[in-house]
Biotite code that builds the C-alpha atoms (Angstrom):
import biotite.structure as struc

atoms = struc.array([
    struc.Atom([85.455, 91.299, 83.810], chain_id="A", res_id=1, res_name="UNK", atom_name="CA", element="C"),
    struc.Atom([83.606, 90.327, 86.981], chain_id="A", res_id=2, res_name="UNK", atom_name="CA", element="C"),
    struc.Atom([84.238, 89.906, 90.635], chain_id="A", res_id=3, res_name="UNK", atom_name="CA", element="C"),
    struc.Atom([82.396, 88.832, 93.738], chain_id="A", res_id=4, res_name="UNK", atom_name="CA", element="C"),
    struc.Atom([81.860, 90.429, 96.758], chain_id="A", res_id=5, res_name="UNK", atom_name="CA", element="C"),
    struc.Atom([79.418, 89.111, 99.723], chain_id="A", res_id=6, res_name="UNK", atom_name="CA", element="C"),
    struc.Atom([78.055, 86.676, 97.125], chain_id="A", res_id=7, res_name="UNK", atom_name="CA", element="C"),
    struc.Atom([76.885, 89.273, 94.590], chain_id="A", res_id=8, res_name="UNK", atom_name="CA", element="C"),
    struc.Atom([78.206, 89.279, 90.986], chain_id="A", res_id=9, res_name="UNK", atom_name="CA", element="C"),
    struc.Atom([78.915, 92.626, 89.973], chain_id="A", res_id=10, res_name="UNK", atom_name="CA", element="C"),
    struc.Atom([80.743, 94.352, 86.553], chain_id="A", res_id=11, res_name="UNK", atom_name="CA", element="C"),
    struc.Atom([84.399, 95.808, 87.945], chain_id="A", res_id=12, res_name="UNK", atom_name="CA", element="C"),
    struc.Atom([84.426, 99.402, 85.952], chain_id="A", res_id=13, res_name="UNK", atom_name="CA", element="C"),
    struc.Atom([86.895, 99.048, 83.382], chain_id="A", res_id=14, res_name="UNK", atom_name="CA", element="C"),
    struc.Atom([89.967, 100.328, 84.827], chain_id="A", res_id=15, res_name="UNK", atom_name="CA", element="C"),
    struc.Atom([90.255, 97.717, 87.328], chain_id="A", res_id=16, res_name="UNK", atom_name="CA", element="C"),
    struc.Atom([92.192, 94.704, 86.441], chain_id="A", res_id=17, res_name="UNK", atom_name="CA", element="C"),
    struc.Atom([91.513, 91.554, 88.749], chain_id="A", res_id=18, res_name="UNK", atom_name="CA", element="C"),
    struc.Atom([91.535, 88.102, 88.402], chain_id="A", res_id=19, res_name="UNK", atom_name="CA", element="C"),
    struc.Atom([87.838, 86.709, 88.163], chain_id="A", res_id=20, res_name="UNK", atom_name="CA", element="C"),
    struc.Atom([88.549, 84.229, 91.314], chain_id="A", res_id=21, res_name="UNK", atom_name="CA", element="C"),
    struc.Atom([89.598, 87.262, 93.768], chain_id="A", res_id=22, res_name="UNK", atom_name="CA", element="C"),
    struc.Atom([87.268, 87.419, 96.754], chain_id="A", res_id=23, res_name="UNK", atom_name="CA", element="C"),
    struc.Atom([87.154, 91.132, 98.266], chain_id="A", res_id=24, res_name="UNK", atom_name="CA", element="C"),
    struc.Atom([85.631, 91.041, 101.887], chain_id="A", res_id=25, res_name="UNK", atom_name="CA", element="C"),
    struc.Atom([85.163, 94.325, 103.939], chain_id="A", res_id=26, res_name="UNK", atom_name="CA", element="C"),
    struc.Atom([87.597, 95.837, 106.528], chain_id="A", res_id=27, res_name="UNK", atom_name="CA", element="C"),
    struc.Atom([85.506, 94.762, 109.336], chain_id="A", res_id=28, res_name="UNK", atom_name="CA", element="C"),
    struc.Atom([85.490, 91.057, 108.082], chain_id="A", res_id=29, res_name="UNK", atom_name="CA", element="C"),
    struc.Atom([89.503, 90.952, 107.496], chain_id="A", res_id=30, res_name="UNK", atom_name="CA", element="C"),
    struc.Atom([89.715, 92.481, 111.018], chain_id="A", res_id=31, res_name="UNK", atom_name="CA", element="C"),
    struc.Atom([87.712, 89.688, 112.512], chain_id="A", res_id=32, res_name="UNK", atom_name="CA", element="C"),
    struc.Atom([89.658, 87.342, 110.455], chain_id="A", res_id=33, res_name="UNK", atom_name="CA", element="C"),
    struc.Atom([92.718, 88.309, 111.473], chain_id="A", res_id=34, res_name="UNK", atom_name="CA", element="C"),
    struc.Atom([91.436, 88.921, 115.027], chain_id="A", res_id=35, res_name="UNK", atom_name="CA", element="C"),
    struc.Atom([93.090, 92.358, 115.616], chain_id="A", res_id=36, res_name="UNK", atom_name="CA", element="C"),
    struc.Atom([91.506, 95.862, 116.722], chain_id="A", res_id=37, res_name="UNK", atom_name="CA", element="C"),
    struc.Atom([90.211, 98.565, 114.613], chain_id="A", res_id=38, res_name="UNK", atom_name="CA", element="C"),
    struc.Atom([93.481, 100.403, 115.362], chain_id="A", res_id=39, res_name="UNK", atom_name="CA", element="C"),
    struc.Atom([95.537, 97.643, 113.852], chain_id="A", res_id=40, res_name="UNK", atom_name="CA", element="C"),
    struc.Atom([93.696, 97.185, 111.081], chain_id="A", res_id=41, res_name="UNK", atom_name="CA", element="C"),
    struc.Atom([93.568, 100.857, 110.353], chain_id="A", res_id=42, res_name="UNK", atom_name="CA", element="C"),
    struc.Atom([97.502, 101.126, 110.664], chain_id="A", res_id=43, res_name="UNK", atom_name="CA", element="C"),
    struc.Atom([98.144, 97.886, 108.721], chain_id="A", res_id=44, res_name="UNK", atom_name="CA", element="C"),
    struc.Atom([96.226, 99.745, 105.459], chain_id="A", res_id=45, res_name="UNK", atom_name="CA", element="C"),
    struc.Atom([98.029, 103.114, 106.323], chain_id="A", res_id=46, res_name="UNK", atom_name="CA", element="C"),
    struc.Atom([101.196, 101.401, 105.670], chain_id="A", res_id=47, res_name="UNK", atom_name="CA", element="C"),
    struc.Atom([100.044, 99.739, 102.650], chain_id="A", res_id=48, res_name="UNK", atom_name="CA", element="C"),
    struc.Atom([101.197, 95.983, 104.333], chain_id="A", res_id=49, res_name="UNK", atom_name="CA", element="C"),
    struc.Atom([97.354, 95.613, 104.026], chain_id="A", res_id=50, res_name="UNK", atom_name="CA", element="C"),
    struc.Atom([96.130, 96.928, 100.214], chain_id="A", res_id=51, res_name="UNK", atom_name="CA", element="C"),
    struc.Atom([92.888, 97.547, 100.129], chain_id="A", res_id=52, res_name="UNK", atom_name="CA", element="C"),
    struc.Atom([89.768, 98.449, 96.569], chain_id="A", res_id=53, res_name="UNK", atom_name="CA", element="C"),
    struc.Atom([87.305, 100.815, 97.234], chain_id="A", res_id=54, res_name="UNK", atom_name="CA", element="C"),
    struc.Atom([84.035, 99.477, 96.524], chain_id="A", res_id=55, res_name="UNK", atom_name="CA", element="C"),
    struc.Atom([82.939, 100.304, 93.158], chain_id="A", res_id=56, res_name="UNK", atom_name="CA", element="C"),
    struc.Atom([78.888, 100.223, 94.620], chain_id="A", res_id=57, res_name="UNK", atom_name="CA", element="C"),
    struc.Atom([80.265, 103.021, 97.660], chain_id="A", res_id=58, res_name="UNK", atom_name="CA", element="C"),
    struc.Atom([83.065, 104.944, 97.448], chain_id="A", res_id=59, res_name="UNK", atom_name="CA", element="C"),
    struc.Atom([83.308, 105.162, 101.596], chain_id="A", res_id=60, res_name="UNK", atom_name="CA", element="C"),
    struc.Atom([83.803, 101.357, 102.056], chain_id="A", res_id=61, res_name="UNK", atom_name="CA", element="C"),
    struc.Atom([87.762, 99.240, 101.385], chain_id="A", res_id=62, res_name="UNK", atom_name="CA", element="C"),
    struc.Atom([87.495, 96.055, 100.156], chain_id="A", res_id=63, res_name="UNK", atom_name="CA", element="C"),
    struc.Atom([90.242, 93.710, 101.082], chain_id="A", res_id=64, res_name="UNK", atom_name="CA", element="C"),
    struc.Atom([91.493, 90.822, 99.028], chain_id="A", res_id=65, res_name="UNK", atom_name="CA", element="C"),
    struc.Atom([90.996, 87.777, 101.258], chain_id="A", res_id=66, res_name="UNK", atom_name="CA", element="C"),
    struc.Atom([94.551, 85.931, 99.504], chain_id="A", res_id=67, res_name="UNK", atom_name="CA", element="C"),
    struc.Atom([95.927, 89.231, 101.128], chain_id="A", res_id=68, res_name="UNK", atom_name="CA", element="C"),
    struc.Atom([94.226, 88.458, 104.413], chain_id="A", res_id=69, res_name="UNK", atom_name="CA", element="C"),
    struc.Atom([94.905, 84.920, 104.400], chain_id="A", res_id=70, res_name="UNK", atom_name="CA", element="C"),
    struc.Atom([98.849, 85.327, 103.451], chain_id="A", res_id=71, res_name="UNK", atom_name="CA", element="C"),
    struc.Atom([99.285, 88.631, 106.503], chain_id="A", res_id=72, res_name="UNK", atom_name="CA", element="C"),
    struc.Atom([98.172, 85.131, 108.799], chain_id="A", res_id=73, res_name="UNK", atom_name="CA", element="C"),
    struc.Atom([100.892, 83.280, 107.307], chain_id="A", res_id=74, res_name="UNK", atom_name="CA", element="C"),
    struc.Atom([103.221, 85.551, 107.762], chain_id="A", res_id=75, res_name="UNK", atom_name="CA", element="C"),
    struc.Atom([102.433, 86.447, 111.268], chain_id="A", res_id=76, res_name="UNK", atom_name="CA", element="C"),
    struc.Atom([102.269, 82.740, 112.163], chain_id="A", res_id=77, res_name="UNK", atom_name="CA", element="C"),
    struc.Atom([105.958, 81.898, 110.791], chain_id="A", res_id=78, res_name="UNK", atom_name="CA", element="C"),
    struc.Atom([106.680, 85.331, 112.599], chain_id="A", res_id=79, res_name="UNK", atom_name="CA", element="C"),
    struc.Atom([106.147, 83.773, 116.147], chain_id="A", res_id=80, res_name="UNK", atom_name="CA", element="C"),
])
């Protein structure tokens, strides 16, 4: 099982299960995405409305699914 992150092929460790199309982009690029502040973002994971991986290559960086991303803006939109 493989999955790509910033245009890298990589080996997911065998415990994680995820479809081989899923796209994982950082925090940082999710928050730009979305266009909200650190703060937001941060609360938005804390609540679990935003799951997040942690990067199999370092532990310290969350890897967001961009389908997750992309449906939050959905929702948001249809929200307003």
């Amino acid at each position: 099982m493989s999955f790509r992150y910033q245009g890298h092929e990589e080996m997911a460790p065998s415990k994680t299960v995820m479809p081989q199309d899923t796209e994982l982009i950082t925090v940082t690029e999710a928050r730009k995405i979305l266009g909200i502040s650190a703060n937001k973002m941060s609360a938005l994971i804390s609540s679990g409305t935003l799951p997040y991986e942690q990067d199999p290559l370092d532990h310290r960086v969350k890897l967001i699914r961009r389908t997750d991303v992309e449906g939050l803006m959905r929702n948001r939109s249809h929200a307003r």
